[in-house]
C-alpha positions as CSV (number, residue, x, y, z in Angstrom):
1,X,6.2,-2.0,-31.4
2,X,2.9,-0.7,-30.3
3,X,3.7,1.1,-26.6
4,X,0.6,0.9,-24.5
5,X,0.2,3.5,-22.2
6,X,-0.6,3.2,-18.5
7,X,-2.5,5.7,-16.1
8,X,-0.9,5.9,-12.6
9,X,-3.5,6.9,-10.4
10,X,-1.3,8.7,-7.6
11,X,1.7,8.2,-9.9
12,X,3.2,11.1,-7.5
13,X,2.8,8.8,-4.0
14,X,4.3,5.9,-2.3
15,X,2.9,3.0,-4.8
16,X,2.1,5.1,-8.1
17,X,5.7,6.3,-8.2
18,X,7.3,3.0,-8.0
19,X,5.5,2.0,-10.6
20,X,6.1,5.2,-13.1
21,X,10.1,4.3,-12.2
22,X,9.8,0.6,-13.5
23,X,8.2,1.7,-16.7
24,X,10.3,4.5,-17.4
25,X,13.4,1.8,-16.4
26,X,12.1,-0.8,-18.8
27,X,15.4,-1.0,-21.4
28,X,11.9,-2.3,-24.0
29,X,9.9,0.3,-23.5
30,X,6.5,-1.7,-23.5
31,X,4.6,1.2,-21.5
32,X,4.1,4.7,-21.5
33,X,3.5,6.5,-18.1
34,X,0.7,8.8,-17.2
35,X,1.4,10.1,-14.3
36,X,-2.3,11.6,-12.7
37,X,-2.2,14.5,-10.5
38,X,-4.0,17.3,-8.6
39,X,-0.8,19.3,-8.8
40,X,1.0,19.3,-12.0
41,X,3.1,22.2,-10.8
42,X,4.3,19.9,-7.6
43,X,7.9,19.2,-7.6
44,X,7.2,15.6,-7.5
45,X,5.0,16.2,-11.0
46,X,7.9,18.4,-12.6
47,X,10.5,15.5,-11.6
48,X,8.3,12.9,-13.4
49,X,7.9,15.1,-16.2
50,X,11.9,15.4,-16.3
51,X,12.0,11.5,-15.8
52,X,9.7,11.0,-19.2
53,X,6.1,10.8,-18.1
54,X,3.4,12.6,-19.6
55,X,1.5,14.7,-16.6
56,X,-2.5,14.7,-16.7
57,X,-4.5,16.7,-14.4
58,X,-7.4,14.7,-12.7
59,X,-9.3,14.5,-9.2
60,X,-10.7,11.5,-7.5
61,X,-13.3,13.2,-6.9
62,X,-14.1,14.3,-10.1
63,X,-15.5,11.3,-12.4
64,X,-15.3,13.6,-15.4
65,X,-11.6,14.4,-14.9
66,X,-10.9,10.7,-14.6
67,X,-13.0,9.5,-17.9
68,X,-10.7,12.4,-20.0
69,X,-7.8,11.0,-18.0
70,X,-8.5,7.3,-18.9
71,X,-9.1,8.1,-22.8
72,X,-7.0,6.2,-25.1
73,X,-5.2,4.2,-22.2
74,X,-4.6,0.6,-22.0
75,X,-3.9,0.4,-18.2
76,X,-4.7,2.1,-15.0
77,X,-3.0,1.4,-12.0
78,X,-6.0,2.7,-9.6
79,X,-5.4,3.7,-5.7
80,X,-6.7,5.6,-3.1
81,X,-5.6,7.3,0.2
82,X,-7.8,6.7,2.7
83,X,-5.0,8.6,5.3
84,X,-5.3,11.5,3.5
85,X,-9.1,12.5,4.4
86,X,-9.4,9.6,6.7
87,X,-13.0,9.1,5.6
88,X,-14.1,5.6,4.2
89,X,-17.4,6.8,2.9
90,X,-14.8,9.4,0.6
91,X,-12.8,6.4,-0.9
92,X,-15.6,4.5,-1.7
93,X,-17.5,7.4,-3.9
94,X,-13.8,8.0,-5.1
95,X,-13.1,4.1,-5.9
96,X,-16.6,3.5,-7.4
97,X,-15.6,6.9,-9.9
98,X,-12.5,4.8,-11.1
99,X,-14.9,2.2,-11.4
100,X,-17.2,3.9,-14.1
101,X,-14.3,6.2,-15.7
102,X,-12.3,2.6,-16.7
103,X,-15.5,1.3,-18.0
104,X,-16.6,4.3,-20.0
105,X,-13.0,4.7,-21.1
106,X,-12.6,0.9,-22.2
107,X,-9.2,0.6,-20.0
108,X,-8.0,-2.9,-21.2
109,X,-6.5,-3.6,-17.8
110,X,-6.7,-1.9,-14.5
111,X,-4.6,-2.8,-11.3
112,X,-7.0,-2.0,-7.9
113,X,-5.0,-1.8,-5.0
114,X,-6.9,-3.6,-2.4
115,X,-7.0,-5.0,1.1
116,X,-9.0,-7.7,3.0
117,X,-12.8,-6.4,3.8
118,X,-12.3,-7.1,7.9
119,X,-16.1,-7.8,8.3
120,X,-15.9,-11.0,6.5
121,X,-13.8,-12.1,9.0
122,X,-14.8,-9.8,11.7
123,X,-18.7,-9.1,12.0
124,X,-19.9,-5.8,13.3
125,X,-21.1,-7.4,16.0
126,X,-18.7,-9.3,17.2
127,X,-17.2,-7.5,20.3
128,X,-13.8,-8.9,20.4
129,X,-12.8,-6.1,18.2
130,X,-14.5,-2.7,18.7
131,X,-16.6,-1.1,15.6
132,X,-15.7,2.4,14.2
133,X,-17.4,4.5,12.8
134,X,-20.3,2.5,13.1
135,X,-19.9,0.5,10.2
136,X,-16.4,-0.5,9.9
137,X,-13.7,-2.7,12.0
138,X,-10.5,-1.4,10.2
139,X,-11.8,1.4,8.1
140,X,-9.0,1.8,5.7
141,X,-9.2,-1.9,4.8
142,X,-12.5,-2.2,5.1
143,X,-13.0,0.4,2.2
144,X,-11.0,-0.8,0.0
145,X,-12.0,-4.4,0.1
146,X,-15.9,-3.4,-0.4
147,X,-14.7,-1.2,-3.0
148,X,-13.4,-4.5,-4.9
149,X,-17.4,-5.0,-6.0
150,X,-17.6,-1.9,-7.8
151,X,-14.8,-2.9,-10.5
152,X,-16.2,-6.4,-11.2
153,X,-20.1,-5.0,-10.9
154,X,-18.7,-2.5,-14.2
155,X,-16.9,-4.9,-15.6
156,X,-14.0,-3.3,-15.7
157,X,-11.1,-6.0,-16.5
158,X,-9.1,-6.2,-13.1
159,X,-6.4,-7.6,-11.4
160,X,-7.0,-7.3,-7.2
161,X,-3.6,-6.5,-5.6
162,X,-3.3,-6.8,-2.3
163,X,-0.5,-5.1,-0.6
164,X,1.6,-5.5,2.9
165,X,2.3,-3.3,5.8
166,X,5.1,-0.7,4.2
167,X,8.4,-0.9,5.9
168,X,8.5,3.3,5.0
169,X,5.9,3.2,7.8
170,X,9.2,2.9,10.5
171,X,10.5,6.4,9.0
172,X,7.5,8.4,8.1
173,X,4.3,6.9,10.4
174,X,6.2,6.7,13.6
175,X,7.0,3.2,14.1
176,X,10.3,3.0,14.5
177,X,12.5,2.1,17.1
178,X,11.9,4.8,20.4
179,X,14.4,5.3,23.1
180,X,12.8,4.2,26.6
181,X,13.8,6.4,29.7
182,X,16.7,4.2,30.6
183,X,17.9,4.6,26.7
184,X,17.3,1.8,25.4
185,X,15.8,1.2,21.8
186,X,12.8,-0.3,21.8
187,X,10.6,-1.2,19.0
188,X,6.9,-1.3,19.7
189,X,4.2,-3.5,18.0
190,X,1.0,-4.5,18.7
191,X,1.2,-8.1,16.7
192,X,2.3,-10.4,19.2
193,X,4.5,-13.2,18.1
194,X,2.7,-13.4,14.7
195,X,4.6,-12.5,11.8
196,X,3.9,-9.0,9.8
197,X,4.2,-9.5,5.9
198,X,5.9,-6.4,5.3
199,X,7.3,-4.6,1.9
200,X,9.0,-1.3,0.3
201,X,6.9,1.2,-0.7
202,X,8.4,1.1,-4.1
203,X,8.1,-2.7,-5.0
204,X,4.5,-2.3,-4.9
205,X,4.9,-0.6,-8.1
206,X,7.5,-2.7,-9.3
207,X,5.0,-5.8,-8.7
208,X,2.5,-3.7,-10.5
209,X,4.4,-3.3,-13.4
210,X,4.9,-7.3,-13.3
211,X,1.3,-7.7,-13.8
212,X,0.5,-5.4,-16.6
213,X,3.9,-7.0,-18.4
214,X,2.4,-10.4,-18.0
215,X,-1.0,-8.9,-19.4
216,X,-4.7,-10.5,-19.8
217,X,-3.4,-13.8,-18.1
218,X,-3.4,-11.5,-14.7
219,X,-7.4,-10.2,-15.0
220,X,-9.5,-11.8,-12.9
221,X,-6.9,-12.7,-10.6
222,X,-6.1,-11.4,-7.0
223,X,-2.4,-11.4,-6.1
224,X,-1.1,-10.7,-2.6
225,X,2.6,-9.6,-2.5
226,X,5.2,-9.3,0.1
227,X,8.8,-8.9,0.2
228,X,9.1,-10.6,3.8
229,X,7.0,-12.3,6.7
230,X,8.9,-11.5,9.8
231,X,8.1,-11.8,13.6
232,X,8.5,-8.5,15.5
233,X,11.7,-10.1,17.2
234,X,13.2,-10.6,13.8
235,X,12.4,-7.4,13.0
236,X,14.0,-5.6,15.9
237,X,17.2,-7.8,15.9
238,X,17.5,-6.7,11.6
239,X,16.8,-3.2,12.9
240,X,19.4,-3.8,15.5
241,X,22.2,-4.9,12.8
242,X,21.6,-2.0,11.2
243,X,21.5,0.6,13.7
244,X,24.6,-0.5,15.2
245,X,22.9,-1.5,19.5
246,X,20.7,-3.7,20.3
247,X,16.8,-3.3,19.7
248,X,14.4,-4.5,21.9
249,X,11.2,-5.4,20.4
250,X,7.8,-4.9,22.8
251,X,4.4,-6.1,21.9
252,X,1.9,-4.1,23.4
253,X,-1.9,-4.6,23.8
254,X,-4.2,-3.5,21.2
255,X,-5.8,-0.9,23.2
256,X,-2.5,0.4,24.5
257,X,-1.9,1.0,20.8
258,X,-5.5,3.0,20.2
259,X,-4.8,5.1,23.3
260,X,-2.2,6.7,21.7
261,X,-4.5,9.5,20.2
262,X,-3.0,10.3,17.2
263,X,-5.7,10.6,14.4
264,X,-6.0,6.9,13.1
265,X,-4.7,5.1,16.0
266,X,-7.6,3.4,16.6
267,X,-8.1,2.0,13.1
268,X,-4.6,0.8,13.1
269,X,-5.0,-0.8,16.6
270,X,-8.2,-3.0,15.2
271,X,-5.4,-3.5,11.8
272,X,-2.7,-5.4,13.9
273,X,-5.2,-6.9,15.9
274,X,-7.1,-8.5,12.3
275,X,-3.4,-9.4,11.4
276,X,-2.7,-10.9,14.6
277,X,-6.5,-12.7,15.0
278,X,-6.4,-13.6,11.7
279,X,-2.9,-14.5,10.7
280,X,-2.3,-17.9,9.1
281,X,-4.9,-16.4,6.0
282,X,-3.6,-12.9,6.3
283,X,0.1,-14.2,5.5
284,X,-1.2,-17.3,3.4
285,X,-2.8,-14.6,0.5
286,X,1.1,-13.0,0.6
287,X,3.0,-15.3,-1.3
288,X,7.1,-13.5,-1.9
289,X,7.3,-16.1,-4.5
290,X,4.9,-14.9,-6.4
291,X,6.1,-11.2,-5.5
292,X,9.6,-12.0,-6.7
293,X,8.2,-13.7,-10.0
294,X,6.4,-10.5,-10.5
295,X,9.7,-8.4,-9.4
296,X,13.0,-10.0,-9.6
297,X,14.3,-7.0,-7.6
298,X,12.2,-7.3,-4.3
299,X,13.5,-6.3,-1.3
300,X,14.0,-8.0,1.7
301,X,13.6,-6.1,5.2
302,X,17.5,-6.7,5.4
303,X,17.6,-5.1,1.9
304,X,15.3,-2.4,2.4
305,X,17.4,-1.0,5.4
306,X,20.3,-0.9,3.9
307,X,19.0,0.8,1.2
308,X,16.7,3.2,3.2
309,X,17.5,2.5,6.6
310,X,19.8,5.8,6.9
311,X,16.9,7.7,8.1
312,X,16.6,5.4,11.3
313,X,20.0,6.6,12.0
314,X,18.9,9.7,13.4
315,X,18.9,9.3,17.4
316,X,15.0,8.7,18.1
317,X,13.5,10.6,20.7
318,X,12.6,9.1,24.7
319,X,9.5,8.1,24.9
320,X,7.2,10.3,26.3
């Protein structure tokens, strides 16, 4: 059996990693994993080594280190952290570079891990939503979505996955439930009564590896996964079950949210507000069907807690 290998772009992070797991997992062995990295000496590099993947050392930045990366693979799974530099300009030069290396190399298939270009639905000149940057509405969407020309302008064969607000976000951005002053746990979302497609972290790759198994009948396509569309009520009462007291969920104004200061918090504040403004096609593009086709072992938010949800355990803080 001829084993095709796959390049994980970020096959140390949140999405890469999920998908090294399901290919190292696969009882038929169809893929090989690559893992790409800055830091081969990391720990999360050694424990992918351990696991069976083959490290190679490459940079974003560095188109060269990519197109020596990207020789003799079949797939790359190609994505980019825009929260890492929080510069869209950066992820652009850094998605266009995954561009040309998969074209130069002859990848067979890449995965791009997209999200909606705001401005299509947004212009920069429409006021109900405030411009950053000068240039962008949601920056880290934005970039990514313009970024989606640079793969079909190479002709680069490509799948265009676009992924859901990460239910990790609750335990590692902050989002979680927050005691008020009277005690109470209260979990605070600008998004209205809309509902939030939301996934793990880890079935992104798992979906990932769903697409590359299916093979050339997934180029050309764009596939939006989710493993659940939930209201913030229905988020806040699952959070509740599993925390053991009542949660209270709060929707609070978009510019409440990009007062908060915290580097990014206006980029997110314009993100729940697109989500919220722009729902019905936003949750429409998400289809768990198709997710669950793609991974017969997607969570659910129900299913993610209990699996994860032992970090919310720990008493949150009062509000300041």
């Amino acid at each position: 059996m001829n084993t095709h290998r796959i390049a994980v772009v970020g096959g140390t992070g949140a999405q890469g990693s999920g998908l090294v797991r399901a290919i190292l997992a696969d009882p038929s062995r169809r893929f090989e994993a690559v893992v790409l990295t800055r830091s081969p000496d990391g720990a999360a590099a050694r424990a992918s080594a351990q696991a069976g993947a083959k490290l190679v050392t490459a940079n974003l930045d560095d188109r060269a280190s990519l197109v020596a990366a990207f020789a003799g693979v079949h797939g790359v799974y190609a994505v980019t952290n825009f929260w890492e530099h929080h510069s869209p300009e950066r992820e652009l030069r850094q998605a266009e570079n995954l561009a040309q290396a998969a074209a130069q190399a002859g990848v067979k298939h890449l995965i791009w891990s997209t999200l909606e270009d705001t401005r299509e639905f947004v212009p920069l000149t429409d006021t109900r939503m405030p411009t950053l940057m000068e240039r962008y509405k949601v920056p880290h969407f934005d970039a990514k979505g313009e970024a989606n020309a640079f793969f079909t302008a190479a002709r680069v064969p490509t799948t265009f996955l676009y992924t859901s607000f990460y239910w990790d976000n609750l335990i590692h951005f902050g989002m979680g439930p927050q005691r008020n002053a009277e005690g109470q746990l209260v979990f605070a979302l600008p998004i209205g009564s809309r509902v939030l497609p939301g996934i793990a972290a880890s079935d992104i790759g798992a979906c990932a590896f769903g697409v590359f198994a299916r093979g050339d009948s997934m180029i050309g396509q764009s596939v939006g996964i989710a493993g659940e569309h939930l209201t913030g009520d229905e988020m806040a009462e699952a959070l509740g079950r599993r925390l053991g007291e009542p949660v209270q969920y709060r929707s609070i104004p978009f510019a409440e949210y990009a007062a908060y200061g915290f580097p990014g918090a206006d980029d997110l504040a314009n993100m729940f507000q697109f989500k919220h403004d722009f729902n019905d096609a936003f949750v429409a593009r998400r289809d768990i069907a198709h997710a669950r086709e793609l991974n017969p072992g997607l969570l659910d938010f129900a299913g993610w807690l209990k699996r994860d949800g032992a970090a919310l355990m720990r008493s949150p803080e009062a509000a300041s």
